[in-house]
N, C-alpha and C positions, 0 to 999 in steps of 0.2 A: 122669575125675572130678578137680575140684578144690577142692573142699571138703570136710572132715572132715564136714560137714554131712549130706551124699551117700550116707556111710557108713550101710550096713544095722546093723551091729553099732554105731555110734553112736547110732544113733536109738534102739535097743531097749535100751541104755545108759539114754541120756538119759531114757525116759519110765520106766522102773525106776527111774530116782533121785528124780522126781517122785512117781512111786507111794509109795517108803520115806519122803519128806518126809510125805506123805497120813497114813500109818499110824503113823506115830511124834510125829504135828501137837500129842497129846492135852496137857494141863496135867499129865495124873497121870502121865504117860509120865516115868520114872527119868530124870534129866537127863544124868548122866553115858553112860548107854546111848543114849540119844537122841542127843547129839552123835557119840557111837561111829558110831555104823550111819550115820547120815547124814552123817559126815563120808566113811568106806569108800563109801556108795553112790556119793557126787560124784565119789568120786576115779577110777571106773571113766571115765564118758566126757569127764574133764577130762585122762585121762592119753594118752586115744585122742589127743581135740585138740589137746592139746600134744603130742604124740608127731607127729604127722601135718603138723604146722608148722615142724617143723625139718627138712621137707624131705629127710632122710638114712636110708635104709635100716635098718643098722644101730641107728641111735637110733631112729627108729620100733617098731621089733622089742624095744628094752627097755622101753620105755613100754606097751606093749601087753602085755608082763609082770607090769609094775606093777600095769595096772588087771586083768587075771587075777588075780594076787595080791588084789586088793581084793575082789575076789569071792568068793574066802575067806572072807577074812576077815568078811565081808554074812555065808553063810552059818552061818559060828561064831556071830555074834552075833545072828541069828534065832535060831538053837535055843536061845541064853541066853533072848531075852526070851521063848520057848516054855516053857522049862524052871521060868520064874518068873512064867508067867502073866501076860504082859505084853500077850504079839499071843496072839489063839487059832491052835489047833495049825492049824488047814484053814487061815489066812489064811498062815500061817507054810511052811505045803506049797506054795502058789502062789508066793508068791515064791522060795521056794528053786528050785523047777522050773524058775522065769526066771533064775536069776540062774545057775543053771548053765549051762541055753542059752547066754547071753552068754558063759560062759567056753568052753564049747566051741568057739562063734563065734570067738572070740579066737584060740583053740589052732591054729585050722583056717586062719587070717587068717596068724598069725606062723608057719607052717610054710608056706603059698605065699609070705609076704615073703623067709625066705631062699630062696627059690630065683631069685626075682630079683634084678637090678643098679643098674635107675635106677625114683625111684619113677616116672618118666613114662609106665612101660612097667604100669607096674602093671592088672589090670582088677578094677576095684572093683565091676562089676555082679554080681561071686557071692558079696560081702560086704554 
């Protein structure tokens, strides 16, 4: 594979990011919160693809931390806008579900990156 494209955990990135754009679109939606969670949501499969284009093991491996990290922080800031009645609680269960998948994905992705050396070698069809 040679496209971040390609990537299973990117794709189901990418279309979560578009899902929290969806849910958070509203005028009465907090503004300050609003750009929170959807800035966190983008930064998951922007840190894949930047991570994935610099071509290096090692830097791939802390970018995919990053956007783990940002998963987090997505799911701290659902429960915020749960806690203040912003997303209803069921909408707010759905995404947290996905967005932990991603991070497990992730978790599962940077523990087969350290075991390899060149990303050439990499098999990206069980990600």
């Amino acid at each position: 594979m040679k496209r971040f494209e390609d990537l299973e955990v990117y794709q189901k990135s990418f279309e979560f990011s578009i899902e929290i754009y969806k849910v958070t679109s509203s005028n009465t939606f907090n503004k300050n919160i609003k750009d929170q969670v959807q800035r966190a949501a983008l930064s998951i499969p922007l840190n894949i693809a930047e991570g994935f284009e610099l071509q290096s093991n090692k830097q791939f491996v802390r970018f995919l931390y990053i956007a783990k990290g940002s998963c987090g922080e997505v799911r701290s800031l659902l429960r915020i806008c749960e806690r203040l009645n912003i997303i209803e609680p069921k909408k707010v269960e759905e995404l947290i579900i996905e967005v932990e998948s991603i991070s497990k994905q992730l978790s599962k992705f940077i523990n087969y990156l350290k075991k390899v050396r060149l990303i050439k070698s990499f098999n990206f069809s069980i990600f």
